[in-house]
C-alpha positions as CSV (number, residue, x, y, z in Angstrom):
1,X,103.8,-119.0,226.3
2,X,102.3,-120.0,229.9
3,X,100.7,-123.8,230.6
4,X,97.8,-124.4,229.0
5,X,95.3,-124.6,232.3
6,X,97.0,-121.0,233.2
7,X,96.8,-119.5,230.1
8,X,92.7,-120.6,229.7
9,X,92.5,-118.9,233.4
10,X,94.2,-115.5,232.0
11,X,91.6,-115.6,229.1
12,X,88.7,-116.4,231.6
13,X,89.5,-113.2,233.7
14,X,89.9,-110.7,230.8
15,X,86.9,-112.1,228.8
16,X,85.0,-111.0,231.9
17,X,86.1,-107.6,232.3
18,X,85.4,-106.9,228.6
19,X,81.8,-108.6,228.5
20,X,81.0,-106.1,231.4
21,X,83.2,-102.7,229.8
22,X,80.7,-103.5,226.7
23,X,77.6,-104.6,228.4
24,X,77.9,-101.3,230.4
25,X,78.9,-99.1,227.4
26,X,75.9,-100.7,225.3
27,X,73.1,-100.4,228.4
28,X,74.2,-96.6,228.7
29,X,73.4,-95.9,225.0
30,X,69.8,-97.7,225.5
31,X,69.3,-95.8,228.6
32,X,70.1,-92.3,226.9
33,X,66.6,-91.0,225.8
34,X,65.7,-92.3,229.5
35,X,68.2,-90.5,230.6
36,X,67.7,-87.2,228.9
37,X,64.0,-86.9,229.5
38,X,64.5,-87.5,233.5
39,X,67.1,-84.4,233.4
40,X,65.2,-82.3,231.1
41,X,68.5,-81.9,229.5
42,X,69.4,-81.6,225.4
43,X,71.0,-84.1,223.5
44,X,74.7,-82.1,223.4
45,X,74.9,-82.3,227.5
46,X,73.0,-86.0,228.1
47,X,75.7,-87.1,225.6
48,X,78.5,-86.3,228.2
49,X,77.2,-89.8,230.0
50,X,78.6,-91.6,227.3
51,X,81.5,-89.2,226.1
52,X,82.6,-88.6,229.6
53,X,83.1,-92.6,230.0
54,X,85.2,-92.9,226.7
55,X,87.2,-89.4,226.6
56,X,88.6,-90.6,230.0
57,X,89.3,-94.7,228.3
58,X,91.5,-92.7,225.3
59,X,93.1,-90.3,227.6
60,X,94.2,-92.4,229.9
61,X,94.5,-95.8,228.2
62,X,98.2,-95.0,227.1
63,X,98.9,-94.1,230.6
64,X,98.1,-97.0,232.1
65,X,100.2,-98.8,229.0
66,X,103.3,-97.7,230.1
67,X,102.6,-98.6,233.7
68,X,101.4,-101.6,233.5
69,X,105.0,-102.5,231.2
70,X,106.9,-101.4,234.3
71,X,105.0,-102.9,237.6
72,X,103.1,-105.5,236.2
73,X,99.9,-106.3,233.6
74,X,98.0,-108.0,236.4
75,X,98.6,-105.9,239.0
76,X,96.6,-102.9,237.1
77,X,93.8,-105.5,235.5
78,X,92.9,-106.3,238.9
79,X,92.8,-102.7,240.3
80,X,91.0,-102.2,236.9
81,X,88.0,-104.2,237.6
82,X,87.7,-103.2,241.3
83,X,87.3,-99.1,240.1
84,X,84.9,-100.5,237.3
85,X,82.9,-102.2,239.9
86,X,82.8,-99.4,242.5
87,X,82.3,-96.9,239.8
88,X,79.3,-98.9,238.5
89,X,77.6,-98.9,242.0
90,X,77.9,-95.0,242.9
91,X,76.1,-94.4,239.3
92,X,73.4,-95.8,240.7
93,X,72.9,-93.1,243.2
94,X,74.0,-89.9,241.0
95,X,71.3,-87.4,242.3
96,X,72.0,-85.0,239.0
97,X,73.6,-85.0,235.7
98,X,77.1,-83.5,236.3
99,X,77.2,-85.9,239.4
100,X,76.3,-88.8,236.6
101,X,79.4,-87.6,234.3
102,X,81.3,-87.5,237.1
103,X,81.0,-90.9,238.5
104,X,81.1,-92.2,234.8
105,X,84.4,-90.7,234.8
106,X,85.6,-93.2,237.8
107,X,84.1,-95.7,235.8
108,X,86.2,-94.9,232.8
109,X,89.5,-94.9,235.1
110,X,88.6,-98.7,235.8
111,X,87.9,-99.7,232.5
112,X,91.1,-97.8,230.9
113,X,93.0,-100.0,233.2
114,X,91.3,-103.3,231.7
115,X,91.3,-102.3,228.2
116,X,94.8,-101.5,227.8
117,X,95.8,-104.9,229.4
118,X,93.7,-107.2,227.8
119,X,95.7,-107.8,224.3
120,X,98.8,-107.6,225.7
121,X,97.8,-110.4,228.9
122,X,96.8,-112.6,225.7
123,X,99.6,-112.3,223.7
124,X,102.0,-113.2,226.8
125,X,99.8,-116.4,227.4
126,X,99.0,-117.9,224.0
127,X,102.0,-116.5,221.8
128,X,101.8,-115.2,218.7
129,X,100.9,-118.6,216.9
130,X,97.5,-118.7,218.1
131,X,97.1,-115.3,219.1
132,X,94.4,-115.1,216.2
133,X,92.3,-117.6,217.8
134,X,92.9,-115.6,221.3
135,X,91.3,-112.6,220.2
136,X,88.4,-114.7,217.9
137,X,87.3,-115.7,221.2
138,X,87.6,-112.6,222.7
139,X,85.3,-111.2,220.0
140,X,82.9,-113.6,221.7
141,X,83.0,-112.1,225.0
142,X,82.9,-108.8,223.3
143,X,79.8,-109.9,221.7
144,X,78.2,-111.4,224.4
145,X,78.4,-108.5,226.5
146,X,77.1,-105.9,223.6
147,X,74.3,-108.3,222.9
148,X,73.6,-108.8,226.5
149,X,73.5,-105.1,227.2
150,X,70.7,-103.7,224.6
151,X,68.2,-106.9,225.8
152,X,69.0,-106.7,229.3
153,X,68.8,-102.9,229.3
154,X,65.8,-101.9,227.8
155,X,63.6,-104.9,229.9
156,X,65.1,-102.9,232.8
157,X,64.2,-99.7,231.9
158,X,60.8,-100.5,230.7
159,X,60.1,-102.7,234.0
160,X,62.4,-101.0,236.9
161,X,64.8,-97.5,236.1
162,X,67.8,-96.6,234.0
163,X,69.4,-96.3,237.4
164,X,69.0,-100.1,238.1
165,X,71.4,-100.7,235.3
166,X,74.7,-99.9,237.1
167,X,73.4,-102.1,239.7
168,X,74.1,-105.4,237.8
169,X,78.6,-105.6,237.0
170,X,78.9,-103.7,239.9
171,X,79.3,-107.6,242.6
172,X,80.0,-109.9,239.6
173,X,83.3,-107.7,238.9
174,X,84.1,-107.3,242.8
175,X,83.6,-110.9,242.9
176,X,85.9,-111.5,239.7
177,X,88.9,-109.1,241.1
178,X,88.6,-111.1,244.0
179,X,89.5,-114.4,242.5
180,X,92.2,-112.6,240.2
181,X,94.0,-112.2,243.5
182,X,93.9,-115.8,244.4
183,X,94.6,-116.9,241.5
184,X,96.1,-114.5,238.5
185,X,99.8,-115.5,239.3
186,X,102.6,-112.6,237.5
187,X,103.1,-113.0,233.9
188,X,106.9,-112.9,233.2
189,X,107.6,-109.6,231.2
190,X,110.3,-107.7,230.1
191,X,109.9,-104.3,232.2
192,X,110.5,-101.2,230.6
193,X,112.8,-98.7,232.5
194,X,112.1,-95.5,231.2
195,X,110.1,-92.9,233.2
196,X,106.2,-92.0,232.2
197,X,106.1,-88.5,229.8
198,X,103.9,-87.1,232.0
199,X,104.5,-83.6,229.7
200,X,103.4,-85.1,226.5
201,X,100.2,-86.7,228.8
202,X,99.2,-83.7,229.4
203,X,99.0,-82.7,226.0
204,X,97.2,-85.5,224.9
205,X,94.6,-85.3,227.5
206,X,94.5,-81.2,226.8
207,X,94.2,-82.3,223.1
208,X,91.4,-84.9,223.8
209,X,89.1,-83.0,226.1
210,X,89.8,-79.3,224.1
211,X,88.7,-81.1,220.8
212,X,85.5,-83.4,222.5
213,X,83.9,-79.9,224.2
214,X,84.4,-77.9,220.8
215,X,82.8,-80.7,218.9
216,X,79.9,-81.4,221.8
217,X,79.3,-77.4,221.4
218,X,78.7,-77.3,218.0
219,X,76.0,-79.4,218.2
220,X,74.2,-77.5,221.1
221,X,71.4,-75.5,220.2
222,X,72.6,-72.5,220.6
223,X,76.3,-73.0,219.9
224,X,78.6,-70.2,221.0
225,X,81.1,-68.8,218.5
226,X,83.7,-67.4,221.5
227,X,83.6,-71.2,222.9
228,X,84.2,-73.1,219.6
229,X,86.6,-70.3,218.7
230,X,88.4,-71.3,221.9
231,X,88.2,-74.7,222.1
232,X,89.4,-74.7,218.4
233,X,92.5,-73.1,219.1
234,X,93.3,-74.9,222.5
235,X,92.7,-77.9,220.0
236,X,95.1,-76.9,217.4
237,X,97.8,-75.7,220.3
238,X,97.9,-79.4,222.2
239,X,98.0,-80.9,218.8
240,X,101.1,-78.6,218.0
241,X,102.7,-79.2,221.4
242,X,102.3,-82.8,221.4
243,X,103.5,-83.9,218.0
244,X,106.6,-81.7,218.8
245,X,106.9,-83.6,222.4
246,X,106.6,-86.6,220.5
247,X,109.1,-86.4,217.8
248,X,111.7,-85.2,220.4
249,X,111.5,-88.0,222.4
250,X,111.4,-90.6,219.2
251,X,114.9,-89.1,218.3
252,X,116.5,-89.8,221.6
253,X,118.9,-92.6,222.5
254,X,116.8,-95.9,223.2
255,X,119.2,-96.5,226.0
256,X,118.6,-93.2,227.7
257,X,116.6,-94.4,230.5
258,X,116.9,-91.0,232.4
259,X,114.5,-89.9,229.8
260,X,111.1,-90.8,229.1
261,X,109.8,-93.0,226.5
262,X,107.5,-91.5,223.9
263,X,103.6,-92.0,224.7
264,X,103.4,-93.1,221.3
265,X,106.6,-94.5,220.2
266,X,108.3,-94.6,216.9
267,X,108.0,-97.9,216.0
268,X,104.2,-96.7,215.5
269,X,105.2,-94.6,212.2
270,X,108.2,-96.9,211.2
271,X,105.9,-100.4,210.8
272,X,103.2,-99.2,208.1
273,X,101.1,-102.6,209.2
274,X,100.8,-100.8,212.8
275,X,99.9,-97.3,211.6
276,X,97.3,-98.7,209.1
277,X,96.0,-100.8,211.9
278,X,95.4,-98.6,214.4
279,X,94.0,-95.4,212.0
280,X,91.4,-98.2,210.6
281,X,90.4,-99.2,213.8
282,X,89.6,-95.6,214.5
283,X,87.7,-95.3,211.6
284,X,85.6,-98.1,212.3
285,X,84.7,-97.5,215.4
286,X,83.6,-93.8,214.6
287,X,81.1,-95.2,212.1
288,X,79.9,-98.2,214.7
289,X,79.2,-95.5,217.5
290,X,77.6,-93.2,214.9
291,X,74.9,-96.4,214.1
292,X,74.6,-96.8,218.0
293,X,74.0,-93.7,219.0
294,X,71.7,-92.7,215.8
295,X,69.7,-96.0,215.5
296,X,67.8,-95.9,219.0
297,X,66.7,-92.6,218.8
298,X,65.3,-93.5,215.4
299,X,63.5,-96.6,217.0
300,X,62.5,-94.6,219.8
301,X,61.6,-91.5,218.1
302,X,60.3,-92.0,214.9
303,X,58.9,-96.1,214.8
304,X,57.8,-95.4,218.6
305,X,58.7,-98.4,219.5
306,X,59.0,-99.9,223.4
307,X,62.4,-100.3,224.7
308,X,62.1,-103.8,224.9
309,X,61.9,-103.8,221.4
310,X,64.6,-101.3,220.9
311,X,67.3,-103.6,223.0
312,X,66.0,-106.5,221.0
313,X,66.8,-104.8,217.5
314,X,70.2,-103.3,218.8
315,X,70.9,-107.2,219.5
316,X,72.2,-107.7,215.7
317,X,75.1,-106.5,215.7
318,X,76.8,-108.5,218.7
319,X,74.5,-111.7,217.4
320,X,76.0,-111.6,213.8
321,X,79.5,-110.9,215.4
322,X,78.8,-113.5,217.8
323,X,78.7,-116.2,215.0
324,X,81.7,-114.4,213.0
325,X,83.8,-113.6,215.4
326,X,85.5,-117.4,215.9
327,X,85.6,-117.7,212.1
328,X,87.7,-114.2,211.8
329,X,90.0,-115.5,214.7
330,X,91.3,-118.5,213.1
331,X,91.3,-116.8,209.9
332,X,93.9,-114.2,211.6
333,X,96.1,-117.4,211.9
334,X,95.9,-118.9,208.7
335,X,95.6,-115.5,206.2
336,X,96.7,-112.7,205.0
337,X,95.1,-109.7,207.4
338,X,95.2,-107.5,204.8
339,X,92.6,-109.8,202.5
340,X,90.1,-110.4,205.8
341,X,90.1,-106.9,207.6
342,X,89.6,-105.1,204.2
343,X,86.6,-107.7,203.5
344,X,85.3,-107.0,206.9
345,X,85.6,-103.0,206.3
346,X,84.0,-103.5,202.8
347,X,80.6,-105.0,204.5
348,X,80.8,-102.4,207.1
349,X,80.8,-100.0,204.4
350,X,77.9,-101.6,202.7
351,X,76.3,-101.7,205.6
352,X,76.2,-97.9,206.1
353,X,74.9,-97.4,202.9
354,X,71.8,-99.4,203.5
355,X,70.9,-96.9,206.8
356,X,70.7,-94.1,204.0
357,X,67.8,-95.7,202.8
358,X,65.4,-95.6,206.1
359,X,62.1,-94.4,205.8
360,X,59.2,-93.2,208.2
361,X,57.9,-96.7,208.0
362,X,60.1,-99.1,207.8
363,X,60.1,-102.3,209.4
364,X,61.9,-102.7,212.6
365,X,63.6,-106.1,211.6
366,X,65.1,-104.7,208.6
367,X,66.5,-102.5,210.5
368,X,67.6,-105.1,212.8
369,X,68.8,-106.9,209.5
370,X,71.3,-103.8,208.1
371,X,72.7,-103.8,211.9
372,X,73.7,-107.6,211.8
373,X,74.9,-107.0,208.2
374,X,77.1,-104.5,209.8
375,X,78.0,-106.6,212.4
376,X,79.5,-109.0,210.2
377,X,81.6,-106.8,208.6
378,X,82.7,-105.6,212.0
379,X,84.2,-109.1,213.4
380,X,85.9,-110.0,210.4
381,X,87.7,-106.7,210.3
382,X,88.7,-106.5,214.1
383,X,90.4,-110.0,214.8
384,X,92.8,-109.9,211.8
385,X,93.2,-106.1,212.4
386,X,94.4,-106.1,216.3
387,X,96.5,-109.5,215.8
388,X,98.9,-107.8,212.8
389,X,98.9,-104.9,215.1
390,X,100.4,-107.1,218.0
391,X,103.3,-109.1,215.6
392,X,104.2,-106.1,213.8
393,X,106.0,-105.4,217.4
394,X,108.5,-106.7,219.9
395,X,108.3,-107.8,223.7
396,X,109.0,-104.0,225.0
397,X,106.8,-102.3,223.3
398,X,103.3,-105.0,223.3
399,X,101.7,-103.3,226.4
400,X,102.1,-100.2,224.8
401,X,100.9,-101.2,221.4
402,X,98.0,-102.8,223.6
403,X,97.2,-99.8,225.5
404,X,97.0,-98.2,221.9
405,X,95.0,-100.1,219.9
406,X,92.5,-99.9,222.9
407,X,92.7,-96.0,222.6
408,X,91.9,-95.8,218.7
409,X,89.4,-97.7,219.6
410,X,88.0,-95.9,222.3
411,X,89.1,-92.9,220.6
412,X,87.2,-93.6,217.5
413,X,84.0,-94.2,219.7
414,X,84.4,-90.7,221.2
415,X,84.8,-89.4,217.9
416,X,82.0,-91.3,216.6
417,X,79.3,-89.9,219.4
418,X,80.3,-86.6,219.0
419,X,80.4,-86.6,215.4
420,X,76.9,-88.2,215.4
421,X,75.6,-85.7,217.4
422,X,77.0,-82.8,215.8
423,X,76.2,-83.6,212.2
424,X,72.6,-84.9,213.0
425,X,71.7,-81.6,215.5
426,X,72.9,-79.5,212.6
427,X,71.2,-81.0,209.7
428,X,67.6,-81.5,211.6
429,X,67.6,-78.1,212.7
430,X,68.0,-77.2,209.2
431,X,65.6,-79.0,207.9
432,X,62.9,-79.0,211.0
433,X,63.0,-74.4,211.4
434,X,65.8,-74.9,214.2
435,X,64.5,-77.4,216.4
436,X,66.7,-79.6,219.1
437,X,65.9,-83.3,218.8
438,X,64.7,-83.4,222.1
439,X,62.0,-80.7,220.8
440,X,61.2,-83.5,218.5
441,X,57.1,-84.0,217.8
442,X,55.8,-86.7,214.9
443,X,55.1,-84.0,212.4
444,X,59.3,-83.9,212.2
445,X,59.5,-87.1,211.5
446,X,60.6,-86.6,207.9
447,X,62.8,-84.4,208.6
448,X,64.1,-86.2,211.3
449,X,65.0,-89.3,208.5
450,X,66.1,-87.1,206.2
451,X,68.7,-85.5,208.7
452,X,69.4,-89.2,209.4
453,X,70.3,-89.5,205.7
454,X,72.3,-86.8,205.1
455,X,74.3,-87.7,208.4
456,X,75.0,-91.5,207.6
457,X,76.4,-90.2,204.2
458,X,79.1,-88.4,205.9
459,X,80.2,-91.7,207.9
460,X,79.6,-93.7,204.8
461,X,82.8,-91.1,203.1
462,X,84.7,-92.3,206.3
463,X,84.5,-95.7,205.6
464,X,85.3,-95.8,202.2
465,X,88.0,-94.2,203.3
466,X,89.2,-96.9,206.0
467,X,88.8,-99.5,203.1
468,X,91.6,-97.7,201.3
469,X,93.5,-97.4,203.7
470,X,93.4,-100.8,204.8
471,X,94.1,-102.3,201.1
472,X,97.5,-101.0,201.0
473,X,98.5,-102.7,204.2
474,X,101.6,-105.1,203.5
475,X,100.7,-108.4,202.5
476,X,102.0,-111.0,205.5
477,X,104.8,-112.6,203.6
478,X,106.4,-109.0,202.4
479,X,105.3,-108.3,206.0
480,X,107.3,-110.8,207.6
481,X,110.4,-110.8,204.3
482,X,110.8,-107.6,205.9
483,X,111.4,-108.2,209.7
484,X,113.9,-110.6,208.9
């Protein structure tokens, strides 16, 4: 563990690059119907602003894992923020849609190289004895920059353009990776030796993008049969190819440094807190993204309501996590994880159920009151949940562990958007004669809430299904009986 006044300056500069990865992530889903009707483009491609941004965080996340455990944690931070920022300011410019995904796609690189650092550039500085607390306090930069995001965005897309969002973390991250220079000093770490599989990468990033397009084209409009054929068996190949990479490269010799270490090591599958962790935090964050991405075109669509208004509802969430989030940190350090995360997962849950009871009519704040009941649940669960992750492992293996816990998380957002979309595009055009939502007119407004419905019971089955899992995660003591 580094000096206090250090260790305070480490947490300073990777609050900031999370406030602005999730201030930018929750502006972009404000901006999306903005987005959509200033490209004339359906739902299943204006999608790829946000999907681009997070498929490139969970393929490359890992990556960036192993690299930063052989040259340095602040070394790729710092190039991190500077990509994020210069990413941020050619959005601004993007003349056309596939030019928007593109430079999104910078963006991600720069944010991958953040999120994969941040956990692991904690742990090194406060330890594992307050590493709890750490990551309660992270939960309020985390917060601060989802609340900030919805507010701040739809004010600017009601009063300026979508476009002037990408304006704003673009010089307050420059200036940040300027001062990390100065002043971010190397943490001491135990440097892996063993080579990046850059085979096994492959197939995860195949794996990734094959399964993303075939999900994204079944919820086009006209959905081709040849492409999801296609992209179902590319799927089902990398999937095949990587677990095999994988499981070779567990077996090997430890001490083999010739060869390359596994992407995702053993240790995952052998400590059952890890596994449970990570798979949960999946799961969660598939149902958040689902509320996120579902919720404003509800607001927008069906309640008509100004995007001022819209930010100001999508505010619950990082509000009510806001408040919990400190509370769920120093409960990490003082209880059993098991007992808080599966609380926090059981609100969550709860609070999906009460978005399958929305009507044409209801009132925006008790809308904005199921989101901050969800939000709750959210920040008890993820505190608890990423600190068991983090002692469950040793020294070698914490950037990696680091890098992915970022990815399920990023991963589970990906899935969660994609998911959203599908399921929603396929059970309004069911019930609305095959319509597109962005054919959307107020006589489908009932079926527009009823394909709302029938699409938050399908998440609601996934998180019943992360509270499960999540109860049979060892209990601490039996946890730590075991490791010694």
């Amino acid at each position: 563990m580094i000096p206090d006044k250090s260790k305070w300056l480490v947490f300073f500069l990777v609050a900031t690059g999370v406030f602005f990865a999730t201030m930018d992530s929750s502006m972009v889903n404000i901006a999306l119907p903005s987005i959509m009707a200033e490209f004339q483009s359906p739902l299943a491609h204006t999608q790829w602003v946000v999907l681009i941004y997070l498929l490139t965080t969970s393929a490359t996340m890992l990556f960036w894992g192993h690299v930063s455990d052989r040259l340095g944690r602040e070394k790729i931070y710092i190039a991190g923020l500077f990509i994020f920022a210069l990413g941020s300011f050619l959005c601004f410019g993007a003349g056309s849609l596939p030019v928007m995904i593109f430079l999104r796609f910078i963006q991600g690189l720069g944010a991958a190289m953040m999120m994969a650092n941040g956990p692991a550039m904690l742990k090194m500085a406060f330890g594992s004895d307050q590493l709890g607390r750490s990551l309660g306090l992270m939960g309020i930069a985390t917060s601060l920059g989802l609340m900030t995001g919805p507010a701040l965005g739809g004010f600017i897309i009601e009063y300026f353009s979508w476009r002037s969002l990408f304006l704003l973390p673009a010089p307050i991250c420059l200036v940040v990776c300027g001062l990390a220079r100065i002043f971010l000093k190397p943490i001491k770490i135990q440097l892996t030796r063993h080579p990046f599989d850059w085979l096994g990468g492959i197939w995860w990033v195949c794996l990734l993008i094959a399964s993303t397009y075939t999900l994204t084209q079944a919820a086009a409009p006209l959905p081709s049969m040849t492409q999801l054929m296609g992209g179902l068996a590319l799927s089902s190949m990398a999937l095949f190819f990587f677990v095999r990479r994988e499981s070779m490269l567990s077996n090997l010799a430890p001490v083999d440094y010739q060869q390359p270490a596994a992407i995702i090591p053993a240790v995952v599958f052998r400590e059952k807190s890890l596994l449970i962790a990570v798979a949960t935090a999946a799961m969660i964050f598939l149902c958040l993204f689902s509320v996120l991405i579902l919720t404003p075109f509800y607001l927008d669509r069906v309640l008509g309501l100004p995007a001022t208004q819209i930010g100001l509802i999508m505010l619950a969430i990082p509000v009510t996590a806001l408040i919990t989030a400190p509370i769920a940190g120093w409960l990490a350090d003082f209880t059993d994880a098991r007992i808080v995360a599966t609380c926090g997962l059981i609100i969550c849950t709860f609070g999906l159920y009460s978005f399958t009871t929305l009507a044409t009519t209801s009132n925006p704040w008790l809308v904005a009151g199921r989101l901050g009941f969800f939000g709750v649940g959210l920040s008890l669960f993820l505190a608890p949940n990423s600190a068991s992750a983090l002692r469950s492992v040793g020294e070698p293996y914490i950037g990696t562990v680091s890098a992915l816990l970022a990815t399920a998380r990023t991963l589970g957002m990906l899935l969660g958007i994609a998911l959203a979309s599908l399921t929603f595009a396929l059970f309004f055009s069911h019930l609305s004669g095959g319509l597109d939502m962005k054919d959307y007119a107020p006589q489908q407004a009932e079926s527009f809430v009823r394909a709302l419905h029938f699409s938050y019971l399908c998440f609601l089955g996934i998180g019943v299904g992360a509270v499960l899992i999540s109860a049979i995660r060892p209990a601490a003591q039996k946890e730590r009986e075991r490791r010694s």
